[in-house]
N, C-alpha and C positions, 0 to 999 in steps of 0.2 A: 474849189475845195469841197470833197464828201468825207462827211461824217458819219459814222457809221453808229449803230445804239442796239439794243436790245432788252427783252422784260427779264424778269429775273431768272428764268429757268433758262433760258438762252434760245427756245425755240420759233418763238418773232424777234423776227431783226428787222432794224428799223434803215432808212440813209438820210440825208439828206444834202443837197448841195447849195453853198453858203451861208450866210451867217444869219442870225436870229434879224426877224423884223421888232423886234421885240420880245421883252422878257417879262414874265410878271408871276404874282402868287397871288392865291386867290382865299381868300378869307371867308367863301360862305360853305353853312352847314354842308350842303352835299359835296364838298370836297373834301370839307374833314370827317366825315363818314366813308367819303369812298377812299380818303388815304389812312384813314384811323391818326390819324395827324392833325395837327393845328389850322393845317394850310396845304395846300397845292401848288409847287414849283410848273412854270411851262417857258417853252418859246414858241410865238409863231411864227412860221413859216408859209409863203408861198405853197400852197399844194401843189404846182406844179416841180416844186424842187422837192417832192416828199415823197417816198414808195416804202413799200414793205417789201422787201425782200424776201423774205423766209417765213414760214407759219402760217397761220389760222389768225383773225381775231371774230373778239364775240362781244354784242353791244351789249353792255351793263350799265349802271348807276338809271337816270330815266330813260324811257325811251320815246321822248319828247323829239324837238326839231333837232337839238342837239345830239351829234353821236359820239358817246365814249366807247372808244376802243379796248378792249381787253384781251391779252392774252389768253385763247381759247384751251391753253393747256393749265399754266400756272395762272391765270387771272390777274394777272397783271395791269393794271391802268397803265396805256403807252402812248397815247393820242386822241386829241379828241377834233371834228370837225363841225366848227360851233355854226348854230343855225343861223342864219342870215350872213355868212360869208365863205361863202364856198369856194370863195379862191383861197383861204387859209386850212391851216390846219395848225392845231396847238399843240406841239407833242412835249409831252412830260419831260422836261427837262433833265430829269437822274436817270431817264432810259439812254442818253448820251455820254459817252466815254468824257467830254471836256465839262461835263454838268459841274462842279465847281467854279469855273470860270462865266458860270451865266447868274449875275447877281439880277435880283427881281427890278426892273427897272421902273414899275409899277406894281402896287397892289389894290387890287378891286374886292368888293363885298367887305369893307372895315366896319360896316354897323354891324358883320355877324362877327368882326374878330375874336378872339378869346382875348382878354384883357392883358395879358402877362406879353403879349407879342408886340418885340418891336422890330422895324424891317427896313434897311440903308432904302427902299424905295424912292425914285426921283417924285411921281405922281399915287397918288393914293384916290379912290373912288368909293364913297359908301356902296353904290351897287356896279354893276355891270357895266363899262361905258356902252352907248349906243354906238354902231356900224358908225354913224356919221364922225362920232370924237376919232376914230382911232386914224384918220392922214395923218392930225395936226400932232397925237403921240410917236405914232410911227416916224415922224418928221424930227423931232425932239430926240428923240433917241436915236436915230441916223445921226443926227447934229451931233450928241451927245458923245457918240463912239468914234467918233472921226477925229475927237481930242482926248479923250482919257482913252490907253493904250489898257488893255487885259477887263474892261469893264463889259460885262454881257457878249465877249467875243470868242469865238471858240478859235480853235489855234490852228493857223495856217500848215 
């Protein structure tokens, strides 16, 4: 199964083949600066099931270990390839056509949430989990989707 995405001007296009390793939203300040939102939608993904097809991008938000991706035309946030796991990559979940169908299976940085935010989330984290938590999430939520049918799964 490939899925196809793009940033809002339509000049990076995204793909990806098969389904999220997981889903989550992310509750601290520099995502809701860099979404002017509440929160940040993503799924990861194996980086080797992830290419850009089309466009340019250009690192913005920090330019720490962490790389966020942006559309180098319209600036778009469409990916990011978080440090210390280089075999993922988290792409922005509303850059994908089935973004509706990827409910946050997790949400990380709730000590920065805004107070008014509540989120069906299975796992919730005050900060960032460590490289080490995410098998036994990733495990949990493969579990998870192998019995609730349209939960965090984009459409075959």
């Amino acid at each position: 199964m490939e899925t196809h995405g793009a940033c809002r001007c339509g000049q990076l296009r995204i793909r990806v083949h098969g389904k999220p390793l997981v889903t989550m939203a992310c509750h601290c300040t520099g995502c809701q600066k860099m979404t002017a939102s509440a929160f940040s939608l993503s799924a990861l993904f194996p980086a080797a099931s992830f290419a850009v097809s089309a466009g340019e991008t250009a690192i913005g938000g920090l330019h720490g270990g962490s790389k966020h991706h942006f559309c180098a035309h319209c600036l778009t946030w469409t990916f990011t390839r978080p440090e210390g796991m280089d075999d993922f990559v988290n792409v922005r979940s509303p850059m994908l056509g089935a973004s509706l169908l990827l409910d946050p299976f997790m949400e990380t940085c709730t000590a920065e949430k805004l107070p008014w935010v509540r989120m069906p989330a299975t796992f919730s984290f005050e900060k960032f989990p460590q490289p080490d938590a995410f098998p036994s999430i990733l495990a949990s939520y493969a579990a998870q989707n192998s019995t609730i049918e349209g939960r965090g799964v984009l459409p075959a």
